[in-house]
Structure formats: structure tokens, C-alpha cells
C-alpha positions as CSV (number, residue, x, y, z in Angstrom):
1,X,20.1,-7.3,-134.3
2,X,17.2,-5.2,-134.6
3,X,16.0,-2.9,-131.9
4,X,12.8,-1.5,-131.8
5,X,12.1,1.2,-129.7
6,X,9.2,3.6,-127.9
7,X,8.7,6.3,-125.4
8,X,6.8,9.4,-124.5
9,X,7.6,13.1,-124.4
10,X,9.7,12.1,-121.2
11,X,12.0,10.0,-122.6
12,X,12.4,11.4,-126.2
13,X,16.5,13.1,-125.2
14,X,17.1,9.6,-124.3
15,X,15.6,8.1,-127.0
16,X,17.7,10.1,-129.3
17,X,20.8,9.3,-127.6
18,X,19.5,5.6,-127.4
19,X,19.5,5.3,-131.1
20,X,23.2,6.5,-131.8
21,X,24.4,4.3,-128.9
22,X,22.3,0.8,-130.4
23,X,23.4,2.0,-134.0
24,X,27.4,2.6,-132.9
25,X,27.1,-1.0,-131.3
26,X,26.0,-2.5,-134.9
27,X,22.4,-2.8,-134.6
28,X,20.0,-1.9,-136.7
29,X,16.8,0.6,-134.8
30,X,13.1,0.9,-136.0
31,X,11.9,4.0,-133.9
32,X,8.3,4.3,-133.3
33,X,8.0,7.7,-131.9
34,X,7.6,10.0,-130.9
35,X,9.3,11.8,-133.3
36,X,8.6,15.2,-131.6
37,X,8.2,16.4,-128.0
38,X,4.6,16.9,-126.8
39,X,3.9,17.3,-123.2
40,X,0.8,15.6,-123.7
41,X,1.4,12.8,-125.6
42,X,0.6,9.2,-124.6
43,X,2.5,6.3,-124.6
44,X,0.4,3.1,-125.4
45,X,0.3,3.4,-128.8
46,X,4.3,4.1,-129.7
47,X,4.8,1.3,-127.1
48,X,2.3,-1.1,-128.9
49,X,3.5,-0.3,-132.2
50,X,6.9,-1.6,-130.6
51,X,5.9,-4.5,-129.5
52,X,3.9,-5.4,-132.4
53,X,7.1,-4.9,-134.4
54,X,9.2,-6.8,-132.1
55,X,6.4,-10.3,-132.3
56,X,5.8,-9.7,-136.3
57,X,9.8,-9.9,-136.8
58,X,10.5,-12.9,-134.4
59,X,8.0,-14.6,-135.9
60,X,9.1,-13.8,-139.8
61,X,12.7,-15.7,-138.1
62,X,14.5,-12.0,-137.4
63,X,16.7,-11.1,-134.5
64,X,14.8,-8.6,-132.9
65,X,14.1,-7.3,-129.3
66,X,12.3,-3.9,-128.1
67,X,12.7,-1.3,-125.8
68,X,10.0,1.0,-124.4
69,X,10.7,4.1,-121.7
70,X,9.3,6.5,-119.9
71,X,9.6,8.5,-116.6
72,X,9.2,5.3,-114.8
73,X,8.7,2.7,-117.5
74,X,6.3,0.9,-115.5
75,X,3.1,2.3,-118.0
76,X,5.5,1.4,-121.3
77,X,5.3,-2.1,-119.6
78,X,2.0,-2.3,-119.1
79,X,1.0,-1.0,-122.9
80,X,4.1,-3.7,-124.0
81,X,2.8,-6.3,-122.4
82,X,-0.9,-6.2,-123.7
83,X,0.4,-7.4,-127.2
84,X,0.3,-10.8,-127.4
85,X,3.5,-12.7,-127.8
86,X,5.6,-9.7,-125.8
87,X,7.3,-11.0,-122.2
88,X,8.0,-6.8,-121.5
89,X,9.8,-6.5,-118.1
90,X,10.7,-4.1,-116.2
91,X,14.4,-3.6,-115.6
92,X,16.3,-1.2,-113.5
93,X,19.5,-2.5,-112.8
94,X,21.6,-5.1,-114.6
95,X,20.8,-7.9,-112.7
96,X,17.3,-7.3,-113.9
97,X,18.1,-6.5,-117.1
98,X,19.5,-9.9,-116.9
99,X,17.5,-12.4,-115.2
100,X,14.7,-10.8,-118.0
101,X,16.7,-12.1,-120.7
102,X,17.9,-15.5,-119.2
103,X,14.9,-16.3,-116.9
104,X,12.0,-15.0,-118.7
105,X,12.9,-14.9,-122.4
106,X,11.6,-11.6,-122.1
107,X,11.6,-9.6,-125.7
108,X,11.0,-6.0,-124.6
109,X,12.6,-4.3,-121.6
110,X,11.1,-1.4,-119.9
111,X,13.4,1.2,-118.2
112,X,12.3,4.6,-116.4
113,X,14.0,7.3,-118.2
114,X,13.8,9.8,-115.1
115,X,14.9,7.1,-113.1
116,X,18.5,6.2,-114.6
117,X,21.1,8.3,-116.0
118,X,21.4,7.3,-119.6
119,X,24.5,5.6,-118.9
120,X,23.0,3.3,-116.8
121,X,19.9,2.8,-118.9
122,X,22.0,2.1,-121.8
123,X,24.3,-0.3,-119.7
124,X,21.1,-2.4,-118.4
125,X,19.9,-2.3,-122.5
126,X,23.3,-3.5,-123.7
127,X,23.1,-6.7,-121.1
128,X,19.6,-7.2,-121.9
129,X,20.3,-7.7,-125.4
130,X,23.7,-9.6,-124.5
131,X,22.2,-12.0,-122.3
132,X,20.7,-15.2,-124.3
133,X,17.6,-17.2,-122.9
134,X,19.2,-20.2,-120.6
135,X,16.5,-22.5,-122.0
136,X,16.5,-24.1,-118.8
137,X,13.0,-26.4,-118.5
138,X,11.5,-24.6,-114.9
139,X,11.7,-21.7,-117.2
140,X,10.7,-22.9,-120.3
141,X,7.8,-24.2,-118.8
142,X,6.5,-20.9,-117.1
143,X,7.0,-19.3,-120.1
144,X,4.6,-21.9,-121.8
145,X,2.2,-21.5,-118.8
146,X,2.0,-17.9,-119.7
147,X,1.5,-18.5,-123.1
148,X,-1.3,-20.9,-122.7
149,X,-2.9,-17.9,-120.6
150,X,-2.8,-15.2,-123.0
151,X,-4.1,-17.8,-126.0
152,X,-7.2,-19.2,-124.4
153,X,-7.0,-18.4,-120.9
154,X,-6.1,-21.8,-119.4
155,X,-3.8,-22.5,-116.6
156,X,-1.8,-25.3,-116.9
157,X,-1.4,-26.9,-113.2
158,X,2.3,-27.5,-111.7
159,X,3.1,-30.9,-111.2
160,X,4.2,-30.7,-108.1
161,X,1.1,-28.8,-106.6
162,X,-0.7,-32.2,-108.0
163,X,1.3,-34.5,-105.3
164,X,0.4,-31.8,-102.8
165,X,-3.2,-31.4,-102.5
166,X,-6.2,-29.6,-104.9
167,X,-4.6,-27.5,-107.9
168,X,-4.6,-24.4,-107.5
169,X,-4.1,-23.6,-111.1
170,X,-7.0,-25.9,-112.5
171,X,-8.1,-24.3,-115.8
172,X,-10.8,-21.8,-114.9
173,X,-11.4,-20.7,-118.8
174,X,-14.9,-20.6,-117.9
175,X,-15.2,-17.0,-117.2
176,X,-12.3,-16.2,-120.2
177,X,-13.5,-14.0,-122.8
178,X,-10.9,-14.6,-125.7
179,X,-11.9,-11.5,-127.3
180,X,-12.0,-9.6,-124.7
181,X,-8.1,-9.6,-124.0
């Protein structure tokens, strides 16, 4: 499988050891920096060239997930997460690392590099990119919802909320600006 993978200057040791640990397991890894440390640096665009990456190679058929880090990951999220096409979550243990996979199809996970010792980083990445989508319907159909969102800002209203009274996920796309996010 191919891994992509981003951080900042506080995750770069990590990122180093990431990249022999993925490669020893047999897959192949597509850094995106940075390549150098640089107190100063900022993530969002090594963490959006990720995650561009990681939806360009699904969608040319490859086997590809991502992996952004930080000090806390949750700002390597964020950046991920504004591509569209990336489900980036946020693990820190392997249950999360899990449900991210099974639950969400996600395609990137976030870890906090100053949060984890690399051995449990690399154990909640190895489970991440173990774990196969369930392809359950609930969660097939959440992940459409969200899809829907980020493609023209509708909200496609639950079924059951219908039986229950006024939706409360009625499409409001009036006030969407499509090219505004």
C-alpha cells in the first residue's frame, strides 16, 4: 500500500522513524516534508499536499492512505480535512485508530507526535491501515451525507427524523458558497 505522509518541525524524528517502520512492513511511502527541521515551519501545506496525494491516488484505483502529525495532530487534521475527498481523524489509541478505518472510511489519520511514544503512534498507524471499512449501510450512508456537504453544501435529512417531526437537516444550501469552501 502506499502511505503518504506530513508533519511539522515537531514531528520530523518521528517521521523519520515512521518511514523505515511503513517501509520494513512492505509499504511503499511518499513523504511530503518537511524534509528539514525548522522551528518555524507550518504545517498546512505538507499536510494538504498529503491529502491531495492520498484523493488523486484513490481515485487513479491505488491503495493509498495518509498520515499527518504534529505535537497534537489536531491542526494536521484540520489542514487534512479541508481537501476535499479526505475523512482525516484523529486517533490516539487503537480503538480510534480503528473505529476511523471501519466506521468512517477515514483515509488519513492524524496522531499527536508529542503525545505518544512512537511505539504507540506506530501501533495505532499499523491498525489504522489493517482495519478495512465494514461497509455497513448506517455508515455508508453518513459518509455520503458528508460527501453531499462538502460537494454542494446540502444536507441530506435522516429518515427517521422525517417520522419524528420537522427535519432538522433540511438542505439549507441557500447561504452555501461553493467556492468559497
Amino acid at each position: 500500500m502506499r502511505i503518504h505522509i506530513a508533519t511539522d518541525h515537531a514531528g520530523l524524528e518521528f517521521s523519520t522513524q515512521l518511514q523505515h517502520h511503513l517501509a520494513a512492513a512492505g509499504h511503499e511511502v511518499v513523504d511530503h516534508g518537511p524534509v528539514e527541521y525548522d522551528p518555524l515551519d507550518d504545517y498546512p501545506a505538507f499536510c494538504i499536499r498529503a491529502a491531495q496525494a492520498v484523493v488523486r491516488d484513490q481515485a487513479a484505483g491505488i491503495e493509498t492512505l495518509g498520515v499527518v502529525f504534529g505535537g497534537s495532530g489536531n491542526g494536521e487534521q484540520i489542514a487534512a480535512n479541508k481537501v476535499r475527498g479526505v475523512r482525516a481523524a484523529l486517533a490516539w489509541s487503537i480503538a480510534t485508530a480503528e473505529l476511523a478505518r471501519e466506521h468512517n472510511d477515514a483515509n488519513v489519520i492524524a496522531i499527536g507526535a508529542r503525545q505518544h511514544t512512537f511505539e504507540e503512534a506506530a501501533t495505532f498507524i499499523d491498525r489504522f491501515i489493517a482495519t478495512p471499512f465494514s461497509g455497513e449501510e448506517r455508515h455508508a450512508r453518513r459518509i455520503a451525507q458528508l460527501a453531499a456537504y462538502e460537494t454542494d453544501g446540502s444536507l441530506q435529512p435522516d429518515p427517521r427524523a422525517a417520522a419524528a417531526g420537522p427535519d432538522v437537516l433540511a438542505d439549507d444550501s441557500s447561504s452555501f458558497d461553493p467556492e468559497a469552501g
